[in-house]
C-alpha angles and dihedrals in degrees: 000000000000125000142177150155099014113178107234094223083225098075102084140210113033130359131206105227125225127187140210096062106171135337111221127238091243093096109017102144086084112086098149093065094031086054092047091055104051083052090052099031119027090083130111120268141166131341123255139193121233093237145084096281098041090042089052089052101046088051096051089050095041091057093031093063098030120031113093114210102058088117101044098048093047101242134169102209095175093044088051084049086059102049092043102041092069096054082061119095129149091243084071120113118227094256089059091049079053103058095040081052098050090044094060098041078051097070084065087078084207125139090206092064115098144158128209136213153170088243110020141008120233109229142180103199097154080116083084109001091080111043129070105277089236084195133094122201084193098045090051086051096059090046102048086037117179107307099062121131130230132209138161090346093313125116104206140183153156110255114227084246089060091261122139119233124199126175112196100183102170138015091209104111132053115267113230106227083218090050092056091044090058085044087060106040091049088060098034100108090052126117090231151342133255119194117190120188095152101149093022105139094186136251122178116015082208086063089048083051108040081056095045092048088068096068103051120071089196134040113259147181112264106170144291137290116194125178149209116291099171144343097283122103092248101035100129146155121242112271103275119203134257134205141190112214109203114242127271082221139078106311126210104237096180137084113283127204105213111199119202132170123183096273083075099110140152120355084006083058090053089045086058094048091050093055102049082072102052111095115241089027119112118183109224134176116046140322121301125241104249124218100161093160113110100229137241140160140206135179138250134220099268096047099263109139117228120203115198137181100254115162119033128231127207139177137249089288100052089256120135122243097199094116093048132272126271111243122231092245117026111214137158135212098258122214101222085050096056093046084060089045100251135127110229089206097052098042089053094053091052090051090050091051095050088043091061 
């Protein structure tokens, strides 16, 4: 993690702001974008109070300059600046200018933006919130049971049809080669895969990418990354292009059942993306959440961390996945199915396996 120039909220009066702040560890393995924006963006600007009015106006620069999906999500910033500017006033507590500050952030729609704070963290969560979970802690648990293994952050298990289970539930560790290898070879005998990262809200996109590698023999194309050139909203590299190397390691060479529900976000997302493109592999379950913004975060006067959406990230076909990524086979938990103590979207990608 990189970090400079943070305001100690005890130095009072203005403030010169500096961004960039930190980039967070989300999405290391880019260098290249997280290089290009120290050189554009760690200068000094303009002066800002410690106070509502100067803390609303360094957030509104700061996003204004920096964040990267104002076009394509249709948004009027300055337009946003006039309907909130006026809800600021210098009588107002801390918890007000937070709320103001949140609202606004709010309009992004993003769930990468978030403020931070000593007492509560601003959040956009709409991705999953409102959307059907699509996901049972008590039905996995019926289907994992007791004697389940566990191994670099995965829960795996053979199936009592031969088919292999894996649940991924988070990217936010670090995955041991030799982890992955035992997992593998475990499963290895096994008529199919299924791997489940429904609920997965992301982590290190190194982590998305060490498991994806193992199910590619060759290296291929799995979509575009561009970043920030300038201050203005569509200041932006040329797409440059990402790959996916396949593992040194044990490599999965059977079809694999992939489930996804709309709390997969972030490095899960990418993980997704990267997986589409693997051959034997078929995405099943619901639409993923989206957060295809590679993250930073910067400070305001008065010490609060912003994180914002700066470098976009697309697919194979140059479309953005901000907004989440459509599975193969779309299928929902079913009520009737979890009375009886089923998961529709399990049960499908077994199907699907015994029917190849």
């Amino acid at each position: 993690m990189i970090s400079a120039f943070i305001h100690h909220p005890s130095i009072p009066g203005k403030t010169k702001r500096r961004t960039l702040l930190r980039a967070l560890s989300l999405f290391a393995l880019l260098p290249f974008c997280l290089f290009t924006f120290l050189l554009t963006s760690c200068v000094d600007e303009e002066e800002y109070a410690d106070d509502s009015k100067g803390n609303f106006e360094a957030l509104w620069h700061i996003m204004d300059e920096h964040y990267c999906f104002f076009s394509e999500k249709n948004i009027e910033w300055d337009a946003i600046y006039n309907k909130y500017k006026v809800r600021v006033d210098e009588g107002m507590s801390e918890i007000q200018l937070f709320e103001v500050l949140c609202n606004m952030l709010g309009e992004l729609r993003d769930g990468h933006v978030n403020l931070y704070t000593s007492f509560d963290y601003g959040r956009n969560w709409s991705w999953h919130e409102d959307y059907p979970s699509n996901f049972s802690d008590t039905l996995q648990r019926r289907y994992l049971g007791t004697d389940y293994k566990i191994a670099t952050g995965c829960r795996y298990r053979i199936l009592d049809d031969n088919i292999g289970y894996i649940y991924c539930g988070s990217f936010s560790g670090t995955m041991g080669e030799g982890n992955l290898d035992d997992i593998m070879s475990y499963l290895i005998a096994c008529n199919g895969l299924i791997l489940d990262i429904r609920d997965n809200s992301g982590g290190l996109v190194t982590s998305a990418e060490q498991l994806a590698a193992r199910f590619t023999n060759k290296e291929i194309p799995v979509g575009y990354m561009q970043h920030k050139t300038g201050k203005g909203h569509n200041d932006f590299s040329s797409m440059e292009e990402q790959t996916l190397k396949p593992s040194k390691g044990m490599r999965w060479q059977k079809r694999v059942m992939l489930l996804t529900n709309r709390q997969v976000f972030s490095a899960a997302n990418e993980f997704v993306k990267y997986m589409k493109q693997c051959p034997l592999v078929t995405v099943v379950g619901d639409h993923t959440g989206g957060g295809a913004g590679l993250p930073f975060s910067s400070s305001l006067p008065n010490g609060w961390n912003v994180r914002f959406s700066a470098c976009p990230m697309y697919d194979v076909n140059k479309q953005s996945t901000e907004n989440g990524i459509d599975p193969d086979v779309k299928v929902d938990l079913r009520q009737e199915d979890l009375l009886k103590g089923e998961d529709t979207i399990i049960e499908t990608a077994r199907r699907l396996l015994r029917q190849e």
